[in-house]
C-alpha angles and dihedrals in degrees: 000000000000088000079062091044080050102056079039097065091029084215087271103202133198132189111216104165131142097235131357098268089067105064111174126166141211119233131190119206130163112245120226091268093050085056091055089044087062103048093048088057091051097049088050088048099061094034082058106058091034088064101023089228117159099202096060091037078052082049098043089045083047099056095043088057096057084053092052099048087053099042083058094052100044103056093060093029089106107027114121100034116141113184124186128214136312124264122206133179124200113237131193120242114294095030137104116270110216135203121188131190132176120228118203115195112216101176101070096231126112116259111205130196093008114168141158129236135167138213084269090060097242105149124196127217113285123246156170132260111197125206111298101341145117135262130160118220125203133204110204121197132179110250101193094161137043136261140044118358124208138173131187133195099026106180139185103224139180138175100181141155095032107359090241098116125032110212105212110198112186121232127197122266108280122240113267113256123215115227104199124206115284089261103237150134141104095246117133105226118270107266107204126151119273109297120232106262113260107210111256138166089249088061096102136107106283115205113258104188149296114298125165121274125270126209109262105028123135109257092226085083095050115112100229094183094039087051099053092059099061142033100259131074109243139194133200111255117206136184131219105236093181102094086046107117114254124223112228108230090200131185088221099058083062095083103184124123095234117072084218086059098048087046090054086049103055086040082070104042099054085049093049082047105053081040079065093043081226105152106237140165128221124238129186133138096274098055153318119262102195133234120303148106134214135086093284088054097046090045088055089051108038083052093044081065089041087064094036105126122253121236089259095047083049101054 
């Protein structure tokens, strides 16, 4: 029955896509209740004509016609649809992963009971997407475990008005998300003396703060806006932090017996770090990440734990 749905439709395909790298398609299926819908017009047809009765020729015609209208409405339910990109954000252990996109309707025309679902089965909220605005859809998934996230065959779908067809637009491939260990332990932070500076490119002057300008100073480090808003003349004054001493985050100061436990470990002592604003690097078996603080920092660490590989990987 659903080869016949098939030559019905005819798979009808259309490319919306907002340049040519991004190729997507549209897709028209029956849904479980369309099948039935179609058996039972075909039953009422021929019992129909086996017993020439009009009301259940009136029933069978009925019936067909809902088929039809949704048909109709199915096949451009999901035609002008631009989506951007994809917007993930990177989660610990336990928590919901989330990926965002934002939908754009061209066509002027209101798109209701709009979701997302993948291959996984994971379904997003429905929505609307009004005429020629904008909404922006998630897909939430449980991330009990650490490490990459990805999820394939991300779709828009929609079964409205009748729930007979199901319109599948493809999306592109969302953006991996990194699940970083769940950050705990009740180890104090390792407390050795100040480790010799490993060159780095953070280690560069920071800026410290506004002070008034002195004779003789290049005139890159005026602030010129800053500058503008008060009476004095004032320069940006930065600090070297890299002869600041740097605390060693080691594998070996983790002293549990599980490597999970050591990753969630070291999770929370890079947290309780940057809380501290004390520059660190990072050192485990599969690597050194060197001295440094800041969100970027602690972004490069936290998913240098997320990749590390699992006993099982490992062995």
């Amino acid at each position: 029955m659903r080869s016949l749905f098939s030559k019905l439709l005819g798979r009808p395909k259309e490319r919306v896509a907002d340049n040519a790298s991004d190729p997507r398609q549209i897709s028209v299926r029956p849904t479980g209740l369309g099948l039935m819908f179609f058996a039972t017009a075909i039953s009422c047809l021929l019992l129909a004509v086996n017993f020439s009765n009009n009301l259940i020729f009136g029933l069978a015609f009925l019936l067909t016609s809902l088929l039809l209208v949704d048909l109709a409405q199915a096949r451009g339910k999901l035609k002008g649809i631009a989506c951007g990109p994809w917007k993930v954000s990177p989660v610990f252990a336990g928590q919901n992963a989330s990926h965002e996109i934002q939908l754009e309707e061209r066509s002027k025309k209101t798109r209701p009971a709009v979701n997302l679902t993948n291959m996984a089965g994971s379904c997003g909220p429905s929505t609307e997407l009004a005429a020629g605005m904008q909404a922006t859809l998630r897909l939430s998934q449980e991330a009990p475990e650490r490490g990459v996230l990805t999820i394939a065959n991300v779709a828009l779908e929609s079964t409205y008005p009748f729930g007979l067809f199901r319109s599948r637009l493809r999306l592109p491939h969302p953006t991996p998300c990194y699940i970083y260990p769940r950050p705990q332990g009740s180890l104090p932070l390792p407390r050795r003396g100040p480790l010799q500076n490993q060159p780095s490119k953070e280690d560069e002057e920071t800026f410290d703060q506004l002070r008034e300008y002195l004779p003789g100073e290049g005139l890159g480090r005026i602030a010129w806006k800053a500058s503008a808003r008060s009476e004095e003349l004032l320069t940006k004054n930065f600090v070297d932090e890299s002869n600041l001493p740097i605390l060693s985050l080691d594998w070996d100061d983790a002293t549990q017996a599980d490597d999970e436990k050591r990753l969630s470990q070291l999770a929370a002592w890079v947290l309780e770090t940057e809380e501290l604003g004390q520059r660190y690097c990072l050192v485990t078996p599969q690597g050194n990440i060197p001295g440094g603080k800041g969100p970027l920092h602690r972004k490069r660490c936290l998913e240098h734990l997320a990749r590390y590989p699992s006993q099982g990987q490992a062995s």
